[in-house]
C-alpha positions, 0 to 999 in steps of 0.5 A, spaced: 500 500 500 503 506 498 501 512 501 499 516 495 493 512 495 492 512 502 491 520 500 487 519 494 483 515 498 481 518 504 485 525 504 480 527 496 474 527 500 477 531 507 479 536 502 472 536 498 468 537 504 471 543 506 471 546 499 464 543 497 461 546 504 463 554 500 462 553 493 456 556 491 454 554 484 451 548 484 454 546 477 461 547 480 459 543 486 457 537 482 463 536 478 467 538 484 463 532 488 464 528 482 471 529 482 473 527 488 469 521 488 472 519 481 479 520 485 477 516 491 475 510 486 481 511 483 486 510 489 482 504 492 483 501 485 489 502 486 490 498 492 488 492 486 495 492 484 499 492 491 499 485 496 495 486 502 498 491 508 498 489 516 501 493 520 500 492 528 495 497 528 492 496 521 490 491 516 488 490 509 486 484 506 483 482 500 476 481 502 477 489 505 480 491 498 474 488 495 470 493 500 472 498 498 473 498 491 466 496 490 464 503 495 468 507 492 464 505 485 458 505 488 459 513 491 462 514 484 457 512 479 452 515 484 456 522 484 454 522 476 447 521 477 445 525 483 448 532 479 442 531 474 437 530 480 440 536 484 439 540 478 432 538 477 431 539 485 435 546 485 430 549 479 423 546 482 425 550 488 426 544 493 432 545 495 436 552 496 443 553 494 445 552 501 441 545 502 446 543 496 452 545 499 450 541 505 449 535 500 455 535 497 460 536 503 456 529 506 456 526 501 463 527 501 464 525 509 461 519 506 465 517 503 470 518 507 468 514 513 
């Protein structure tokens, strides 16, 4: 496991909370969202390449590799399509800018769990 990947991994979704909680195009913050998935997704699929990682206060093993890779999918495709939806929800009048920015800051602290 190589530290870079642990970076993408967890530190792309602490850096795009802060970011997403003060953007206030919904625009912007959709493909920012998206984008920190898409880097989150990637550096777990990185962790395919590399053999597993056990330390005496961590340990990764394939099945948790598994996990992660299928978690960050999920996040990830789900980033894509909710920037349609948010927008939709935006021009109804059902969400406000601030409610969006709420969305996409959570949604990233989710993925970073």
């Amino acid at each position: 496991m190589s530290a870079p990947a642990f970076l993408g991994l967890l530190g792309a979704p602490a850096a795009a909370i802060l970011v997403l909680a003060l953007v206030p195009n919904y625009r912007v913050s959709a493909a920012l969202n998206t984008l920190a998935s898409l880097i989150a997704f990637v550096a777990a699929c990185s962790f395919l390449f590399t053999p597993p990682l056990q330390g005496t206060l961590l340990l990764i093993d394939d099945f948790n590799i598994y996990m992660v890779v299928l978690n960050t999918f999920v996040g990830f495709t789900a980033s894509v399509f909710s920037a349609s939806y948010i927008g939709h929800e935006l021009e109804t009048g059902r969400l406000t800018p601030a409610y969006i920015r709420f969305y996409h800051a959570m949604y990233q602290a989710m993925m970073g769990r």
